[in-house]
C-alpha positions in Angstrom: 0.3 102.0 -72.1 -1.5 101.9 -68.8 -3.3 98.9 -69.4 -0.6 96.6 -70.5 1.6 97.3 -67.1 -1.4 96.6 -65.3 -1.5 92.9 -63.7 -4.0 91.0 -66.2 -7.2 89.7 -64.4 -9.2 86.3 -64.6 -11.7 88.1 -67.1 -9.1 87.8 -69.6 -10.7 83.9 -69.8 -14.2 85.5 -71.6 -13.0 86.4 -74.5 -14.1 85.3 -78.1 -12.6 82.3 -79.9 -13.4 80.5 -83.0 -13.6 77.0 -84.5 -10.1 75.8 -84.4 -9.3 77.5 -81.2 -12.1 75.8 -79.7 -10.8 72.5 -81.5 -7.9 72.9 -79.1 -9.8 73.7 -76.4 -12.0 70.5 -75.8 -9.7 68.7 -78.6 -12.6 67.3 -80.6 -12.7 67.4 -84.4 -14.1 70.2 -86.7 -17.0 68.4 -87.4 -17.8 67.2 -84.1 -17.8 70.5 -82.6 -20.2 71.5 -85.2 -22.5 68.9 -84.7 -22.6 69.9 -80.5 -23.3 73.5 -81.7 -26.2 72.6 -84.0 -27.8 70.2 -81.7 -27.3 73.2 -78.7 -25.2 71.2 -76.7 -22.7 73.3 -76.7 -22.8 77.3 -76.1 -22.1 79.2 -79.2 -22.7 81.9 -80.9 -23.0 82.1 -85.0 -22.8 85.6 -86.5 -23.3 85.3 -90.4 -21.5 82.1 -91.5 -19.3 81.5 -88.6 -19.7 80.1 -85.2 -17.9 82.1 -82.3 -17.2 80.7 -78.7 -15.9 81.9 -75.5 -13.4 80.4 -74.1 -14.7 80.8 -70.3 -18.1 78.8 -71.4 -15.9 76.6 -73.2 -14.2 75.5 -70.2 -17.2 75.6 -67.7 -19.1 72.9 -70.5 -16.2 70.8 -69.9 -16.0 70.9 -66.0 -20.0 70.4 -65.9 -19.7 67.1 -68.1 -17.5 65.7 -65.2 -19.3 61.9 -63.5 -19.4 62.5 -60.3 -17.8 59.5 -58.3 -19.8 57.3 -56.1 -18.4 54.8 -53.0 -19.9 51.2 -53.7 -19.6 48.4 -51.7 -18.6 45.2 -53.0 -22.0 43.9 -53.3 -23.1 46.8 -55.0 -20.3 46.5 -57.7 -21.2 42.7 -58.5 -24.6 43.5 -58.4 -24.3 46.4 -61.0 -21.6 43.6 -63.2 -24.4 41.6 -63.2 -27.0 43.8 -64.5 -25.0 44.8 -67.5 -24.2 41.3 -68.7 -25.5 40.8 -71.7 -26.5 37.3 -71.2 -25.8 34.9 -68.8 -22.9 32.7 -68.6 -23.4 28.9 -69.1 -22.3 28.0 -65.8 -23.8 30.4 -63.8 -22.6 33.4 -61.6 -19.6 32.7 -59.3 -19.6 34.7 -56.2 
């Protein structure tokens, strides 16, 4: 009775969820959540037949996959455009 009038803590996060919880979480399908835990690309645990995550690590996997921005200067842009055409334009490149 104690426990439930104390003020919950951030530890609350690390606790154990399972597939369709974790569905939610990153909102990815069943079996593309499966397919990240086979390959170990993302953390989880399988006890038996079932595959168990926490929601903590959960969220932590998704804040690590974040790109980080870089500042580019025109030139740089148009030079990157460039280098990912996939063939060059019959009249050339306009600048």
């Amino acid at each position: 009775m104690v426990a439930a009038l104390q003020p919950q803590t951030s530890s609350d996060k690390h606790r154990l969820v399972e597939i369709d919880e974790t569905c939610k979480i990153t909102r990815k399908a069943k079996p593309t959540i499966y397919t990240l835990a086979r390959k170990g690309l993302i953390p989880a645990y399988k006890k038996g037949k079932k595959l168990y995550f926490y929601e903590d690590e959960l969220l932590q996997w998704i804040e690590s996959g974040r790109k980080q921005m870089q500042a580019m200067s025109l030139q740089e842009q148009a030079a990157q455009i460039v280098h990912g055409a996939k063939r060059k334009p019959k009249g050339g490149y306009n600048f």
